[in-house]
MMTF fields as JSON, N, C-alpha, C and O atoms, coordinates in Angstrom:
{
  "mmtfVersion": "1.0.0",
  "mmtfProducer": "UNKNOWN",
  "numBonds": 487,
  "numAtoms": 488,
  "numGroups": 122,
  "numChains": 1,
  "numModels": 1,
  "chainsPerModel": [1],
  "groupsPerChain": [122],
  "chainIdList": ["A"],
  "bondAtomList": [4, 2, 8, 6, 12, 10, 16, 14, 20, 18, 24, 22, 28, 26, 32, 30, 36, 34, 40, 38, 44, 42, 48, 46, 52, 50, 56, 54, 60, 58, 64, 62, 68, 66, 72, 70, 76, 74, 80, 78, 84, 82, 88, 86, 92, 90, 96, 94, 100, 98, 104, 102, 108, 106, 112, 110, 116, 114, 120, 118, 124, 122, 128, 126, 132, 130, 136, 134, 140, 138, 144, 142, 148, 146, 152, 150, 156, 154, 160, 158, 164, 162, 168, 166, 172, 170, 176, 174, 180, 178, 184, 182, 188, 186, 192, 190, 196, 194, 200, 198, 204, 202, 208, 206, 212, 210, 216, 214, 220, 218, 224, 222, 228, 226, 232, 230, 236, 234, 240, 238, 244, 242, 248, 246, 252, 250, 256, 254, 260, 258, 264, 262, 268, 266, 272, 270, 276, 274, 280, 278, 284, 282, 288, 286, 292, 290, 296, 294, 300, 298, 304, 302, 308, 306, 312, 310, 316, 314, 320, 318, 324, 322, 328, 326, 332, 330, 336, 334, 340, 338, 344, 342, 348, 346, 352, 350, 356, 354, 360, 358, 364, 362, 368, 366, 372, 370, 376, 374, 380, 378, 384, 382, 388, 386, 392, 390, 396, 394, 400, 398, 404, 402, 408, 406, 412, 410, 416, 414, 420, 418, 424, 422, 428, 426, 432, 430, 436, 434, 440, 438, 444, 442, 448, 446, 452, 450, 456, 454, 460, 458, 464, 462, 468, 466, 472, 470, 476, 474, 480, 478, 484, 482],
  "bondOrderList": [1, 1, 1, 1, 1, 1, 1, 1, 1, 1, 1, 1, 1, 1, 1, 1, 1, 1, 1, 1, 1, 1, 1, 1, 1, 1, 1, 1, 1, 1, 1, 1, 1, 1, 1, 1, 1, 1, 1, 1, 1, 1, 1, 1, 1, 1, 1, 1, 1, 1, 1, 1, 1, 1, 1, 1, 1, 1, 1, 1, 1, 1, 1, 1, 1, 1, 1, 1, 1, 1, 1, 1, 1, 1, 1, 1, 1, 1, 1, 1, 1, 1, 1, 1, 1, 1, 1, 1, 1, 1, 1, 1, 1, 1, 1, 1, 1, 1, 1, 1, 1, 1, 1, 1, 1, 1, 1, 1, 1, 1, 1, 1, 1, 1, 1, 1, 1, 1, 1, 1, 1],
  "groupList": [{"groupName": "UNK", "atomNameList": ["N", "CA", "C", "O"], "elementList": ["N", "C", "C", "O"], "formalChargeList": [0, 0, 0, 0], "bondAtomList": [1, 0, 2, 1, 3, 2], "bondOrderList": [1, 1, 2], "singleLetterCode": "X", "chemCompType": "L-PEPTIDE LINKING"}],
  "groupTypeList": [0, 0, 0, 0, 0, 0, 0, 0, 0, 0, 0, 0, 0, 0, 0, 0, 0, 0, 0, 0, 0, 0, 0, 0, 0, 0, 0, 0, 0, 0, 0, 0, 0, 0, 0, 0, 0, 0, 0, 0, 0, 0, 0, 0, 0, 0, 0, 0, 0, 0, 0, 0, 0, 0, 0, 0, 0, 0, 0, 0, 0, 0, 0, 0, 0, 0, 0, 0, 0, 0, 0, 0, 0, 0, 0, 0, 0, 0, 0, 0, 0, 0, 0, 0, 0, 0, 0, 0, 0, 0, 0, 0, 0, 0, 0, 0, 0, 0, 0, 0, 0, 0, 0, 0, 0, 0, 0, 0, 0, 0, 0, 0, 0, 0, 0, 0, 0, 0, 0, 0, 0, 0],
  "groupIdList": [1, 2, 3, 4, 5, 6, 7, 8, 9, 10, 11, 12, 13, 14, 15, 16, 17, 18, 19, 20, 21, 22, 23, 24, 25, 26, 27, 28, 29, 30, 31, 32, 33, 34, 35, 36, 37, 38, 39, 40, 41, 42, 43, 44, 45, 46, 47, 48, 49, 50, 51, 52, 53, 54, 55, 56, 57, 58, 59, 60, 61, 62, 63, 64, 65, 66, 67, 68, 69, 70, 71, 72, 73, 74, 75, 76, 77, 78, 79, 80, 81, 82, 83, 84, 85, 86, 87, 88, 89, 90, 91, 92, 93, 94, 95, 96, 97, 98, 99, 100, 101, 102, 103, 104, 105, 106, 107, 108, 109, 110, 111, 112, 113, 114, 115, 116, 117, 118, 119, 120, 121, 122],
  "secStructList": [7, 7, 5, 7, 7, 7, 1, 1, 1, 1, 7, 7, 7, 4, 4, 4, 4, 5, 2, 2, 2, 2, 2, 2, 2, 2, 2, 2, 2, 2, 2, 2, 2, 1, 7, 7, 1, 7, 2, 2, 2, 2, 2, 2, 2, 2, 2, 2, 2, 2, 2, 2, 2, 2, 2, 2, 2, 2, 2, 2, 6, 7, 1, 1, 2, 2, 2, 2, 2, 2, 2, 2, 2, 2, 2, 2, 2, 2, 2, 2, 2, 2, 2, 2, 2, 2, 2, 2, 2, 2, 2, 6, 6, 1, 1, 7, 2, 2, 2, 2, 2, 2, 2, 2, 2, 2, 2, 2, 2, 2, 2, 2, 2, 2, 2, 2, 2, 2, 2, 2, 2, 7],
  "xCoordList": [97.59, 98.115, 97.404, 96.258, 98.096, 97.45, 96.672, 96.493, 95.74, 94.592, 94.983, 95.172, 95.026, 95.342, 94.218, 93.943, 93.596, 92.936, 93.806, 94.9, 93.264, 93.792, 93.237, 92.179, 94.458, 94.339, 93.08, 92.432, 92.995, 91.482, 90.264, 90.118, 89.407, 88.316, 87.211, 86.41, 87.372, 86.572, 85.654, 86.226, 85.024, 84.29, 85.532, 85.929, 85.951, 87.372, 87.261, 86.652, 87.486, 88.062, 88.353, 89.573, 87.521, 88.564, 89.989, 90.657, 90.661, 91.822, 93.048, 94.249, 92.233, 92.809, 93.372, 94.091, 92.79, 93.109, 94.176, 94.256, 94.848, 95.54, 96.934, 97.382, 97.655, 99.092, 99.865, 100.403, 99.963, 100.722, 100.756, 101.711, 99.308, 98.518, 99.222, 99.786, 99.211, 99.36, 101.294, 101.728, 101.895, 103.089, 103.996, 104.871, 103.263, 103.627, 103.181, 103.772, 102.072, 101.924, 102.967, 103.738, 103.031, 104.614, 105.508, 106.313, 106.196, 107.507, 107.161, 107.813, 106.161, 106.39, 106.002, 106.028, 105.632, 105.631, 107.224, 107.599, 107.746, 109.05, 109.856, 110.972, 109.55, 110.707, 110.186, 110.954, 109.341, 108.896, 109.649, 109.998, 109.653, 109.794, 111.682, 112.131, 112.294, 113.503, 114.401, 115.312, 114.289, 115.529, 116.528, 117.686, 116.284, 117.528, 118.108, 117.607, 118.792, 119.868, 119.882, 119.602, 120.193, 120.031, 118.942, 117.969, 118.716, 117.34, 117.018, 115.817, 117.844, 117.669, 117.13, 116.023, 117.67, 117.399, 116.253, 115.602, 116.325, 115.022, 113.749, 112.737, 113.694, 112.741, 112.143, 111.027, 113.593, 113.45, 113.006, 111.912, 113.772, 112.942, 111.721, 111.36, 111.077, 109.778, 108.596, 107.472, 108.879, 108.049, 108.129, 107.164, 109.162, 108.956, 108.161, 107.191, 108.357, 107.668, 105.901, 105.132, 105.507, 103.9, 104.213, 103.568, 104.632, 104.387, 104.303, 103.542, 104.947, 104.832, 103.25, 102.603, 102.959, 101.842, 100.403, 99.426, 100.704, 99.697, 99.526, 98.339, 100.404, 100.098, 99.311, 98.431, 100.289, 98.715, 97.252, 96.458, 97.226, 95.965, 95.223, 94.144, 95.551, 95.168, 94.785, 93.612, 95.963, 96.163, 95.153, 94.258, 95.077, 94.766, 92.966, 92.524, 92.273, 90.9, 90.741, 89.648, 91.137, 91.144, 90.444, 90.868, 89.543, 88.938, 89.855, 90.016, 90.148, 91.228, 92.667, 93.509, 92.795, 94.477, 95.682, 96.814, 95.024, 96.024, 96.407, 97.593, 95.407, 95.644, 96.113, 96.478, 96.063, 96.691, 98.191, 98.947, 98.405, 99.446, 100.375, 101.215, 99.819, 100.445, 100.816, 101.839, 99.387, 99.826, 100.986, 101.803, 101.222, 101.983, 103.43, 104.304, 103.74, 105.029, 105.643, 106.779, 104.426, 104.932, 105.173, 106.175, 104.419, 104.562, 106.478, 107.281, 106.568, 107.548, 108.84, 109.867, 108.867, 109.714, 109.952, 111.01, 109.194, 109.343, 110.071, 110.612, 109.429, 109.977, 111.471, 112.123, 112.292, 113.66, 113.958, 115.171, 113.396, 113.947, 114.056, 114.746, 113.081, 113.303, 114.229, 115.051, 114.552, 115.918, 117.213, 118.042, 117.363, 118.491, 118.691, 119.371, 117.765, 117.784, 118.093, 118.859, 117.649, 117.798, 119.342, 120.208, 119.706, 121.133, 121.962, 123.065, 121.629, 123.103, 122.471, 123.44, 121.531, 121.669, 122.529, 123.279, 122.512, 123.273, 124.746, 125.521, 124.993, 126.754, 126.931, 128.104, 126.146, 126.953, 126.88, 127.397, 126.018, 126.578, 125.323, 125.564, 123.694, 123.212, 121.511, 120.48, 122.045, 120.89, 121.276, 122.197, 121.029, 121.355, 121.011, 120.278, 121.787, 121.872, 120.144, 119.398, 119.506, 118.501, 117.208, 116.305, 117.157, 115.82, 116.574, 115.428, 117.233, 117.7, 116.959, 116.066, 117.819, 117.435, 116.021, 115.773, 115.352, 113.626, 113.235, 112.521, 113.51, 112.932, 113.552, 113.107, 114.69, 115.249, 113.956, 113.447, 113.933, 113.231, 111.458, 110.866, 110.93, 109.756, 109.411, 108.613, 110.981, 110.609, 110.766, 110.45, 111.5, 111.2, 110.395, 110.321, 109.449, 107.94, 107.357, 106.717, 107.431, 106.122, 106.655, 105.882, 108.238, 108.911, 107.879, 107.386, 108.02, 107.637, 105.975, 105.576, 104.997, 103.86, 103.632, 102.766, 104.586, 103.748, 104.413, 103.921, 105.095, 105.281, 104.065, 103.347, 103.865, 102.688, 101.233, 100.486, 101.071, 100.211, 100.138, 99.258, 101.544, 101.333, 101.252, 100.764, 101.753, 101.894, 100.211, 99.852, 99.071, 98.082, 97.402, 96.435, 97.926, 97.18, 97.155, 96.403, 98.177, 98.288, 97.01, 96.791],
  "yCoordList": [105.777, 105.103, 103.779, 103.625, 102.779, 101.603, 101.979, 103.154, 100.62, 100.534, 99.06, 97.986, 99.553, 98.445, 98.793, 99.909, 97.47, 97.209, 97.156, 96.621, 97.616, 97.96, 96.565, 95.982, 96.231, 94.773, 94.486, 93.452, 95.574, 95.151, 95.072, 95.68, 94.113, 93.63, 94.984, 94.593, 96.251, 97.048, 98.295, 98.239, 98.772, 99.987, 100.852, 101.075, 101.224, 101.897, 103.563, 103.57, 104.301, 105.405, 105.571, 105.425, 106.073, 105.886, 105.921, 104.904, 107.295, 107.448, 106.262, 106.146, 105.6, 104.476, 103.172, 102.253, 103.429, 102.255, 102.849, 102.415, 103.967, 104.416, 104.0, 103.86, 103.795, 103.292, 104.237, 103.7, 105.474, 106.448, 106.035, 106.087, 105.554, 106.067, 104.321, 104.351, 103.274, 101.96, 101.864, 101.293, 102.553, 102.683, 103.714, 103.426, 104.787, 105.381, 104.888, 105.221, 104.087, 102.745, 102.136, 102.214, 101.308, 100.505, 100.939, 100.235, 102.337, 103.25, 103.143, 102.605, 103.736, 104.245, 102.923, 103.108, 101.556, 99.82, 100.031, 100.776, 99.898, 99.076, 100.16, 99.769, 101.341, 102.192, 101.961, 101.516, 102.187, 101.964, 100.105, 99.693, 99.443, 98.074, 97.528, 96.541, 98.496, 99.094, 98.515, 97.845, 98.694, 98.19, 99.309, 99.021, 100.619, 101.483, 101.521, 102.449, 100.917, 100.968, 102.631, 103.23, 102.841, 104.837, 105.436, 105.525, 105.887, 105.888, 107.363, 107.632, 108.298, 109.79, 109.38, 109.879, 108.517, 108.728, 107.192, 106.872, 106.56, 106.309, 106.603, 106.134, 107.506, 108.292, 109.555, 109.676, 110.338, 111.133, 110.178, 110.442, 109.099, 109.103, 108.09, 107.453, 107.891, 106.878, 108.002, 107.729, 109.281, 110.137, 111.273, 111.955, 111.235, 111.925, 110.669, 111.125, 109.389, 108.704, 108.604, 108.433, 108.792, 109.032, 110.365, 110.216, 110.862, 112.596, 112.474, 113.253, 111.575, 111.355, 110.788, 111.11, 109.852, 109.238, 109.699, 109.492, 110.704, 111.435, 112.433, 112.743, 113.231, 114.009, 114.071, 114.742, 112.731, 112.135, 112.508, 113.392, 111.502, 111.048, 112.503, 112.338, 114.112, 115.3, 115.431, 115.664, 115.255, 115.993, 115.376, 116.123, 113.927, 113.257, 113.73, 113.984, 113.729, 113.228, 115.474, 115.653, 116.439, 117.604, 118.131, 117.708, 118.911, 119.321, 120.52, 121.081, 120.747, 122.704, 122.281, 121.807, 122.542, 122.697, 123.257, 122.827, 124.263, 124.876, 124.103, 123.958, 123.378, 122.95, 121.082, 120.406, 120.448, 119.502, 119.443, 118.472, 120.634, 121.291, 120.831, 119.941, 121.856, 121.754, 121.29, 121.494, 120.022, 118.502, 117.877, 117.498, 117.702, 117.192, 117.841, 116.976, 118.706, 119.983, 119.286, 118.811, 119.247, 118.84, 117.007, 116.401, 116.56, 115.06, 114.718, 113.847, 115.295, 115.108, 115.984, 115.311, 116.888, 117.235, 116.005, 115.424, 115.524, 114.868, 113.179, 112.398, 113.354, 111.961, 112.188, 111.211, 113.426, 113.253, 113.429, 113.627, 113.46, 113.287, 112.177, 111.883, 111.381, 109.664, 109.602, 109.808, 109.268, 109.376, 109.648, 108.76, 110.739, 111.477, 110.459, 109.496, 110.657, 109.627, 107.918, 107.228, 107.634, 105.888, 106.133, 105.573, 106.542, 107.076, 107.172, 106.637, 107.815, 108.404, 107.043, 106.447, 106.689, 105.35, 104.373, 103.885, 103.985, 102.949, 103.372, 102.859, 104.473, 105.289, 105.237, 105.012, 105.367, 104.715, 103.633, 103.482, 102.731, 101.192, 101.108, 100.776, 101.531, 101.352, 101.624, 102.005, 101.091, 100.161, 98.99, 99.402, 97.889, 97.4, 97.706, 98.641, 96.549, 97.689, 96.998, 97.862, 95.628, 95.734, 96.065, 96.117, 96.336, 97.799, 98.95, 99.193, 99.76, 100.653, 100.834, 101.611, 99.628, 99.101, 99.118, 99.868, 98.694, 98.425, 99.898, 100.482, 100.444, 101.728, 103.211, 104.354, 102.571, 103.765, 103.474, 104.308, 102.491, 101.921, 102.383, 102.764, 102.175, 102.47, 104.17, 104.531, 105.273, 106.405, 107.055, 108.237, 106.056, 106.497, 106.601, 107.385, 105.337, 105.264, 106.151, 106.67, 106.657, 107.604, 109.058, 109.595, 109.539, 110.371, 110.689, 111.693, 109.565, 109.971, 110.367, 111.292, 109.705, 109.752, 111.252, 112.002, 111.542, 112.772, 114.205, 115.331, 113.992, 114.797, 114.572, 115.553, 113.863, 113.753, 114.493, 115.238, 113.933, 114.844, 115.961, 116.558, 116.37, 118.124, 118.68, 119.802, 117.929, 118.607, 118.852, 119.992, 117.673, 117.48, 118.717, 119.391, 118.848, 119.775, 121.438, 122.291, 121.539, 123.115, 123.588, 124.751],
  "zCoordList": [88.216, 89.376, 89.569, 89.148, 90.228, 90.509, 91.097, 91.418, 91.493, 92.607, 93.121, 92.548, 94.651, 95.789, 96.88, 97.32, 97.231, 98.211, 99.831, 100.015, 100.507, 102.266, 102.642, 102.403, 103.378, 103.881, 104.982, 105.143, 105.563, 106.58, 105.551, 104.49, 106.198, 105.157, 106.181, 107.031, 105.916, 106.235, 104.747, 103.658, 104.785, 103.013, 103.607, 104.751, 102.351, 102.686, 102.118, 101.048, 102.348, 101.465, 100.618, 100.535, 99.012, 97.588, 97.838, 97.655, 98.35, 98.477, 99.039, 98.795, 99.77, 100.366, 99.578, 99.973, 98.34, 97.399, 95.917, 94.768, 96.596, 95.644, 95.957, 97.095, 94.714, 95.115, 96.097, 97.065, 95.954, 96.626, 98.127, 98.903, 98.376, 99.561, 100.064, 101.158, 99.535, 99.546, 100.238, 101.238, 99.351, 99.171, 100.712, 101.53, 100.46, 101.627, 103.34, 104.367, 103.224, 104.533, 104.726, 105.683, 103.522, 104.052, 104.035, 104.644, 103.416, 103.733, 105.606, 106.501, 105.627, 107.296, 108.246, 109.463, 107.728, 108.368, 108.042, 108.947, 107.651, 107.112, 107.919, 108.261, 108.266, 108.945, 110.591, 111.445, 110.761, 112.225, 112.711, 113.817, 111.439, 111.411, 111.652, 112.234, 111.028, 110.719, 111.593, 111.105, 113.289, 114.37, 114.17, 114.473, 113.685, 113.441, 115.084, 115.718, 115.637, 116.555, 117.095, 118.133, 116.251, 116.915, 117.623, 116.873, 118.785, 119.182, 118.69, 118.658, 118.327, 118.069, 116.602, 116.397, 115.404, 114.18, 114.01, 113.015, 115.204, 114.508, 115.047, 114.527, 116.273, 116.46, 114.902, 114.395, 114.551, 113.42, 112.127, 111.628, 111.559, 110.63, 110.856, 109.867, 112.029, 111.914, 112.042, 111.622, 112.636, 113.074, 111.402, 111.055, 110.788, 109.435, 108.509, 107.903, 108.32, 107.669, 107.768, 106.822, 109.427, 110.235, 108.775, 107.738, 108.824, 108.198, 107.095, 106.523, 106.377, 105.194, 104.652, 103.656, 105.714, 105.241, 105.294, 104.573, 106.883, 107.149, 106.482, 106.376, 105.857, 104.939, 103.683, 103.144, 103.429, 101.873, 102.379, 102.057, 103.276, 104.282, 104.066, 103.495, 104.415, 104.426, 102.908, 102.617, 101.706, 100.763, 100.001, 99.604, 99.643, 99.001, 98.604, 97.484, 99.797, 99.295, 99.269, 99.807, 99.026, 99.078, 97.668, 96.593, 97.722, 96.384, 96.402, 95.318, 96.896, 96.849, 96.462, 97.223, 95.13, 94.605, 95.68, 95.902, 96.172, 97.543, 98.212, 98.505, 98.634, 99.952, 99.547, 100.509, 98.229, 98.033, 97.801, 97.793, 97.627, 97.019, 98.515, 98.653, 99.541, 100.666, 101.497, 102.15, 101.672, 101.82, 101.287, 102.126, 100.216, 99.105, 99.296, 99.346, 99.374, 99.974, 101.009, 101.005, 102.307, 103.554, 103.134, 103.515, 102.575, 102.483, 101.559, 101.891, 100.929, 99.911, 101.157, 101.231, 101.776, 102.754, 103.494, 103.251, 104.318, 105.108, 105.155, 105.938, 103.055, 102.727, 102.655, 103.025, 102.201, 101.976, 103.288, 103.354, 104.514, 105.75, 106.392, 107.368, 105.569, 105.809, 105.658, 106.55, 104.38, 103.318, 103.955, 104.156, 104.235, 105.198, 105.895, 105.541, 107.591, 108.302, 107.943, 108.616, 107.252, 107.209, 106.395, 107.067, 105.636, 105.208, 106.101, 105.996, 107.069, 107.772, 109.045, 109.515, 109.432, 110.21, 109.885, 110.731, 108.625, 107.671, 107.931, 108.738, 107.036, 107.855, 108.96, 109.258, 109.888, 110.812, 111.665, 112.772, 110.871, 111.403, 112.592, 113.753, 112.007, 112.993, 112.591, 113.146, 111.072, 110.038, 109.125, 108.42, 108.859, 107.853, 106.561, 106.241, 105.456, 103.993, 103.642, 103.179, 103.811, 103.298, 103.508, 102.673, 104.929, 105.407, 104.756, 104.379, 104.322, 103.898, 102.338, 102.001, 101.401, 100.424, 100.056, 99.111, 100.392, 100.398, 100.825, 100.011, 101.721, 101.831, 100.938, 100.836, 100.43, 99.502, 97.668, 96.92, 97.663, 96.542, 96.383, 95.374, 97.804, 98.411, 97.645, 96.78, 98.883, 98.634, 97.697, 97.568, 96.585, 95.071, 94.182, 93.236, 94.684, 94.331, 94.452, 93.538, 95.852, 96.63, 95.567, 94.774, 95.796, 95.51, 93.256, 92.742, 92.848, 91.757, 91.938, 91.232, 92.853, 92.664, 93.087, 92.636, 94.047, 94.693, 93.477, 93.534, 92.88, 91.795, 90.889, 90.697, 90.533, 89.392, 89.981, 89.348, 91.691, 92.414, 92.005, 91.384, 92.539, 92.375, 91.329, 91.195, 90.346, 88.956, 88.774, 88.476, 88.97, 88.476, 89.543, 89.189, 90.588, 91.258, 91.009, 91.479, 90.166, 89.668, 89.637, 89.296]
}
């Protein structure tokens, strides 16, 4: 995985400089960032994206396979609930296509990293 530096000039967390960890920040900036018009779906997906990210945040720095595992479960749930959500915002006329765009691209990123996670976490 890459390595990205966190924009505050603060000693950071290894975990913090991992792409996953980099990537899933701005999924949940760019959805909170979003304007989804819907106040029901963009409450749902800005509060599944927090989930997405916070979950890493748990899974990530974890010496226990279990429990990265489970992080990673809930993180990858939550991302196809982004997904859902910013989808059916767009259908109905209450997202545009290029916050959509950028965040469908985003949770493909995250979507492949957190497979490789888990795989590595067996």
């Amino acid at each position: 995985m890459a390595q990205h530096p966190i924009a505050v000039e603060v000693e950071a967390l290894a975990f913090q400089s991992l792409d996953v960890y980099v990537a899933a920040r701005e999924l949940a900036a760019l959805v909170h960032a979003a304007s989804i018009a819907d106040p029901e779906l963009r409450d749902q997906a800005t509060r599944a994206a927090k989930s997405v990210f916070l979950n890493l945040c748990e899974g990530l720095p974890s010496d226990s396979g279990p429990m990265r595992r489970k992080h990673f479960a809930l993180a990858n749930g939550s991302l196809h609930e982004v997904v859902g959500a910013l989808d059916l915002a767009h259908a109905i006329g209450a997202l545009a296509p290029e916050p959509l765009r950028r965040a469908q691209a985003l949770a493909v990123r995250v979507k492949r990293m957190l497979r490789a996670l888990t795989a590595r976490a067996a």
